[in-house]
GUMARZA-414956 format. One record per residue: x, y, z of N, C-alpha, C in turn; residue in one letter. Coordinates in steps of 0.05 Angstrom, whole numbers, padded with zeros to 5 digits, always signed. Example, Ala and Ser with C-alpha at 12.3 -4.5 7.8 and 13.67 -1.06 7.14 Angstrom:
! residues 2
+00264-00114+00156+00246-00090+00156+00264-00066+00156A/+00257-00045+00142+00273-00021+00143+00258+00001+00157S/
//
This chain:
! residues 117
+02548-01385-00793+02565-01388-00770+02567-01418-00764X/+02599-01428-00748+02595-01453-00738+02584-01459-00720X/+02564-01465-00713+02547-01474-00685+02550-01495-00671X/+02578-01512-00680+02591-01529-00662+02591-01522-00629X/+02594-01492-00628+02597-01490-00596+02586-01458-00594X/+02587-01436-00574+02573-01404-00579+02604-01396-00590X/+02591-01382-00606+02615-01357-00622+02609-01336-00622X/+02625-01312-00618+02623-01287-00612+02625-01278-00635X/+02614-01253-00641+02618-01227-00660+02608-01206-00655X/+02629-01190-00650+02634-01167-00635+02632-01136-00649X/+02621-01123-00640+02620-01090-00656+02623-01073-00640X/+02652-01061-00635+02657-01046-00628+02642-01024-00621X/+02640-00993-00597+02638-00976-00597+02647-00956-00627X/+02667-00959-00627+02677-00945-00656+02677-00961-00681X/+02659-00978-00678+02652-00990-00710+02673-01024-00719X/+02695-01019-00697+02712-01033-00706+02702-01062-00709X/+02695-01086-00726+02681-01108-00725+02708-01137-00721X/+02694-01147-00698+02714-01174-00690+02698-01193-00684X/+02694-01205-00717+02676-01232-00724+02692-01260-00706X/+02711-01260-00721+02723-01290-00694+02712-01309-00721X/+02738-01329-00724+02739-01344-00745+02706-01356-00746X/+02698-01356-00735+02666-01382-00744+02646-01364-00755X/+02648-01337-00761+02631-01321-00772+02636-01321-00805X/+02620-01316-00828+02624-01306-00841+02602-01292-00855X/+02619-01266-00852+02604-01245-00861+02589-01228-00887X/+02571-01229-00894+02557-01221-00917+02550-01188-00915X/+02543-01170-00898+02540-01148-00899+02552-01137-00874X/+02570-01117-00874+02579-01109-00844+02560-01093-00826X/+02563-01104-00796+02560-01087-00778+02557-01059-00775X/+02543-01053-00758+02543-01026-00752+02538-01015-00727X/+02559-00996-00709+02559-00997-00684+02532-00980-00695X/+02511-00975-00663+02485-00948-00661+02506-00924-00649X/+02491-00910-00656+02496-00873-00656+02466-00858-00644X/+02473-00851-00617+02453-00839-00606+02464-00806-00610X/+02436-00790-00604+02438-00763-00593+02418-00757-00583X/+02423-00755-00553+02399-00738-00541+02397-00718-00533X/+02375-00697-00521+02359-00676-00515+02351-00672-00485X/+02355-00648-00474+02330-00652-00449+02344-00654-00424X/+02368-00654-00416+02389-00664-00395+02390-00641-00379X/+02400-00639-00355+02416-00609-00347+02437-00611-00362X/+02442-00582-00363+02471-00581-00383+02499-00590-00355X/+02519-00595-00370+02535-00607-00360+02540-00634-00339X/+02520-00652-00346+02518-00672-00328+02526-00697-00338X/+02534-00707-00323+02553-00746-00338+02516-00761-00333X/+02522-00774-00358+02498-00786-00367+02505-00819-00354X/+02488-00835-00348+02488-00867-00344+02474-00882-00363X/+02483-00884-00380+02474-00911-00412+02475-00940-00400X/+02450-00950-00400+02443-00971-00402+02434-00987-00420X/+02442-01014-00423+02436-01025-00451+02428-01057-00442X/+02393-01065-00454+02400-01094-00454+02387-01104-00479X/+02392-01126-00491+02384-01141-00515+02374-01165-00503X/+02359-01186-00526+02355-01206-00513+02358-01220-00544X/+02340-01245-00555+02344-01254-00571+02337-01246-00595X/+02354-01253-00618+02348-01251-00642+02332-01279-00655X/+02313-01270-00666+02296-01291-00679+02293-01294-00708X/+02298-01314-00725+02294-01314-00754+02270-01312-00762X/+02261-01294-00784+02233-01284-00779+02230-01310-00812X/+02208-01312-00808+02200-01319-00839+02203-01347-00850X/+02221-01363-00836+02226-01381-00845+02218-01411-00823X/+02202-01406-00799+02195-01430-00780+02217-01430-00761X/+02241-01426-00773+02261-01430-00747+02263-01425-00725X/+02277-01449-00712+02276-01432-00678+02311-01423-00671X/+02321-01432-00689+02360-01419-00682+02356-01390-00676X/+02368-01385-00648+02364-01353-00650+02402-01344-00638X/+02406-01317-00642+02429-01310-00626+02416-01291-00615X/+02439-01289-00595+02439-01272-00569+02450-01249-00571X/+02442-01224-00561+02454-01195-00570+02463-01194-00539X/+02487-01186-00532+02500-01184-00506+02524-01166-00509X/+02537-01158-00479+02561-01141-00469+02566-01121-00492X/+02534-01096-00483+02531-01071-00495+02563-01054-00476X/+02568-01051-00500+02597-01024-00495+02579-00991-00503X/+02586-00969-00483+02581-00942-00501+02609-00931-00501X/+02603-00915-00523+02629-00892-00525+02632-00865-00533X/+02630-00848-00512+02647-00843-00486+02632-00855-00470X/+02639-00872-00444+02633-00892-00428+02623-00873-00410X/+02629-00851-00400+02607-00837-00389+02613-00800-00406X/+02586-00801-00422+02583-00780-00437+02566-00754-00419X/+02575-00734-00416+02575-00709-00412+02556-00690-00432X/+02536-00685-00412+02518-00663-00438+02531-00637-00444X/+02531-00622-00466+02542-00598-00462+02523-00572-00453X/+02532-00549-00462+02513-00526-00448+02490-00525-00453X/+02473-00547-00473+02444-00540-00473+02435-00562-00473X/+02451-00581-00450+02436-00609-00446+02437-00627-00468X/+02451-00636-00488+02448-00656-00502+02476-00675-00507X/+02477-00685-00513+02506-00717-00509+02498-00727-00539X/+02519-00737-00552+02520-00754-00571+02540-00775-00558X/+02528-00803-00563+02550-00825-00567+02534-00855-00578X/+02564-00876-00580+02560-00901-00588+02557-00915-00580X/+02544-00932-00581+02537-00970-00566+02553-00990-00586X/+02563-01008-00582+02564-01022-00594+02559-01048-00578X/+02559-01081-00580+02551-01097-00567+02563-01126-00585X/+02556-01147-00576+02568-01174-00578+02532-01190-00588X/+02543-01209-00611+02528-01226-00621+02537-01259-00618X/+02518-01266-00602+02529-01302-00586+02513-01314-00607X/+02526-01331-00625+02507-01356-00631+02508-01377-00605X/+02483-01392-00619+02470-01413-00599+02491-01436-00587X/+02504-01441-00605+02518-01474-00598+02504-01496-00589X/+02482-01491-00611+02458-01518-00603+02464-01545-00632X/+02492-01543-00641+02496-01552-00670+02473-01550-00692X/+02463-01539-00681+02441-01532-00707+02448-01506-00722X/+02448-01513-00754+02460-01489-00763+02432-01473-00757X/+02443-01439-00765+02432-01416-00762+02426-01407-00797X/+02402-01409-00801+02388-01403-00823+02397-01380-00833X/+02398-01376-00861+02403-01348-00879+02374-01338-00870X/+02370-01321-00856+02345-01301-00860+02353-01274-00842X/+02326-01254-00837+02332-01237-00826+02327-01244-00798X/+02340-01227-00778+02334-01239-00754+02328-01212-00734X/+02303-01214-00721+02288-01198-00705+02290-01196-00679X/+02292-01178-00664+02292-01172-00638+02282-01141-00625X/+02287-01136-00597+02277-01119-00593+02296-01109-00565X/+02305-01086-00557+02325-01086-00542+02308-01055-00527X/+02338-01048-00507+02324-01028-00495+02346-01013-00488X/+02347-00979-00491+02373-00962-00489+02360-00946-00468X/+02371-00940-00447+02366-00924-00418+02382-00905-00404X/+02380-00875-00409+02396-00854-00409+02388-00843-00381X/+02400-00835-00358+02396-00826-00333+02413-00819-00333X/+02406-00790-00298+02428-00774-00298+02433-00775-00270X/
//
């Protein structure tokens, strides 16, 4: 990525991927696919989503990006008659804009998905 300034890259709810010229991409994206259990049946569910940083593991670096503006889809999902919902997240990847490039490695984080009714 160019780390001249933050650049977005974006993953759709439905998969659709919108890198934005300063990305270039080596393996694609992938929106998450939940299904859960356990609900009253028929109730609109509240999906909460937050990320925080990604970290390059392995290599000393400190360049990290930012996992931000989690989308779900259906935006409010409905359990059916035996309490359970399927849907998508998708979310936004900020590089730093610290002009320091962002290392080839893998990059680690830890996030948190929060289903209420």
């Amino acid at each position: 990525v160019d780390n001249d300034a933050q650049h977005i890259f974006q993953i759709l709810p439905d998969g659709t991927l919108n890198p934005g010229p300063a990305y270039v991409i080596i393996v694609d994206g992938q929106e998450a696919q939940y299904s859960v259990t356990g609900f009253p049946a028929s109730t609109a569910l509240i999906i909460t989503a937050n990320g925080g940083p990604l970290s390059p593991g392995g290599c000393g670096c400190s360049e990290q990006f930012d996992v931000i503006n989690f989308q779900n889809s259906p935006a409010s999902p409905v359990t059916d008659g035996a309490g359970a919902a399927t849907f998508s997240l998708g979310a936004s990847l900020r590089s730093s804009g610290s002009t320091t490039m962002h290392p080839d490695s893998t990059y680690n984080g830890t996030g948190t998905v929060t289903v209420n009714f």
